[in-house]
N, C-alpha and C positions, 0 to 999 in steps of 0.2 A: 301706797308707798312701796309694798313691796312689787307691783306690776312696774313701778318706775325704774326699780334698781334690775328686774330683768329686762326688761327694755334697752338697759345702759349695758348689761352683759352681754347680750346677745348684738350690738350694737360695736361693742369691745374687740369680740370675735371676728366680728365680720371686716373691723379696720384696725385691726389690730398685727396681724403679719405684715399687712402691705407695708405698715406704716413703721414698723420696726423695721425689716429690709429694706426700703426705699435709705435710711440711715446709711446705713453699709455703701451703700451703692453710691452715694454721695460722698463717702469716706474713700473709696476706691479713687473716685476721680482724680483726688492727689497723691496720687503713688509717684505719677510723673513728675510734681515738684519736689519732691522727696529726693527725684538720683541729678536732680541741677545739681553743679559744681560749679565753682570759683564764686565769683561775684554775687550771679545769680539764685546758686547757693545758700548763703548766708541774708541773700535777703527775703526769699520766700520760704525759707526752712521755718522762720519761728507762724507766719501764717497758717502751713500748712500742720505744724502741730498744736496749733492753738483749736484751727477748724478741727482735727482729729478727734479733740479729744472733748469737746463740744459737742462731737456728733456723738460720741462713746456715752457720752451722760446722756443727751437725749434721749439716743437707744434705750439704754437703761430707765429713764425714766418714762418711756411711751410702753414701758410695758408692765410697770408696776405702779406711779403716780398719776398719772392721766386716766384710766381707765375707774379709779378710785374718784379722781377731782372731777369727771365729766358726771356723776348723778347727781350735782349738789347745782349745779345752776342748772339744771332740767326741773321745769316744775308748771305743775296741769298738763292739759292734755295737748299731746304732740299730735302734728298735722300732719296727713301722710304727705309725701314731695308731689308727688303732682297738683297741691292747691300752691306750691310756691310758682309765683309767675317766674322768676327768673329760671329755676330746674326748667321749669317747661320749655323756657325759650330756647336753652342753651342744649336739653335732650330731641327738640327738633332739628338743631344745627348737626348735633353730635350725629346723632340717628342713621339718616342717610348717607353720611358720611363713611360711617363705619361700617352699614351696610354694603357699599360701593368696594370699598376695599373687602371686603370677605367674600364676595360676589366677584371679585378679579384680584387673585392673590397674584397670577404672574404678571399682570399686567402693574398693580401696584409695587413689585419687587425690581422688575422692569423700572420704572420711573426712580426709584430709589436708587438702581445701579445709575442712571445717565447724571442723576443729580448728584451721586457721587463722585465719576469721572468728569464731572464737570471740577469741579475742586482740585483735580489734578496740576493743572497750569499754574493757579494762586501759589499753587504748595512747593511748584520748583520755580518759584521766584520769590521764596521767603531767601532771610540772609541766616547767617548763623548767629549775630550774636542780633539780641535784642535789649540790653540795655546801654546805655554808653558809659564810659571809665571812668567807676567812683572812685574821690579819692577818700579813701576809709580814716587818713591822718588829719582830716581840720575837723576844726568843730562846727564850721563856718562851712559849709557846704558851697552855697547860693555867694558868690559874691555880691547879688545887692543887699545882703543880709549884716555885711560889715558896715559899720556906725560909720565912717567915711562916705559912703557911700551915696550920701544923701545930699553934701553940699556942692556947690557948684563944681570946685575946683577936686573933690572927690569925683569926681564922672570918671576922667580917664585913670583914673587909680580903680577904680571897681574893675571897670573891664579888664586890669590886670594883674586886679587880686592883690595890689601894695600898697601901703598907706601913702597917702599924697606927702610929698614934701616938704617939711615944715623948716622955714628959715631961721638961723639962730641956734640949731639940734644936734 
């Protein structure tokens, strides 16, 4: 029992930073939906502080609940990672790979720059605005969404947004 719970510490240690800053770093990512203004704004502000503050409790909790909850479903004896077929598969893929890059770092940085100036073209043929004119006053957004909408002689009242004409009214 107790060789289990050092197992699970020593274990804690070792995935434990990463895995707490890897948080952060995912948190950062929306700083830039944070400074949108107008439309854009108000529609990705409450996302971006919903994800905040989910990453904020995570963090918190991958460094004091998870390190406690990971000894309780470990139980017998752990196999070291090389009897698992799939580590094996995927540390021969990795392997070389990373090898290659540490064995040509200018050559891999190299490649990184050209795949980066490659992206240059796409980026000055974006537009400025990316969503089109909400209008923030119906409640009815969609006009196929209005009850009209749906019979016949509702058709060309949807596409603009009136109710159809009723005789007698």
């Amino acid at each position: 029992m107790a060789e289990r719970w050092e197992l699970v510490t020593e274990a804690s240690i070792e995935v434990g930073p990463a895995l707490f800053f890897s948080l952060p770093v995912i948190t950062l990512s929306f700083v830039p939906v944070f400074t949108l203004e107008a439309q854009e704004g108000r529609l990705f502000s409450p996302l971006a502080f919903t994800k905040t503050y989910a990453m904020a409790a995570a963090a918190g909790l991958s460094v004091t609940l998870v390190p406690v909850l990971m000894g309780y479903p470990v139980r017998g004896r752990i196999p070291p990672e090389a009897s698992n077929p799939l580590n094996r598969f995927l540390t021969a893929i990795y392997r070389p790979a990373l090898e290659a890059v540490l064995r040509f770092p200018k050559s891999t940085t190299a490649l990184a720059a050209v795949l980066l100036a490659l992206t240059i073209v796409p980026v000055t043929r974006l537009g400025g605005e990316f969503l089109p004119p909400l209008d923030e006053g119906d409640l009815l957004y969609m006009p196929s969404a209005l009850p009209w909408a749906f019979g016949i002689e509702g058709f060309g009242a949807a596409a603009t947004d009136r109710p159809p004409h009723q005789d007698g009214s």
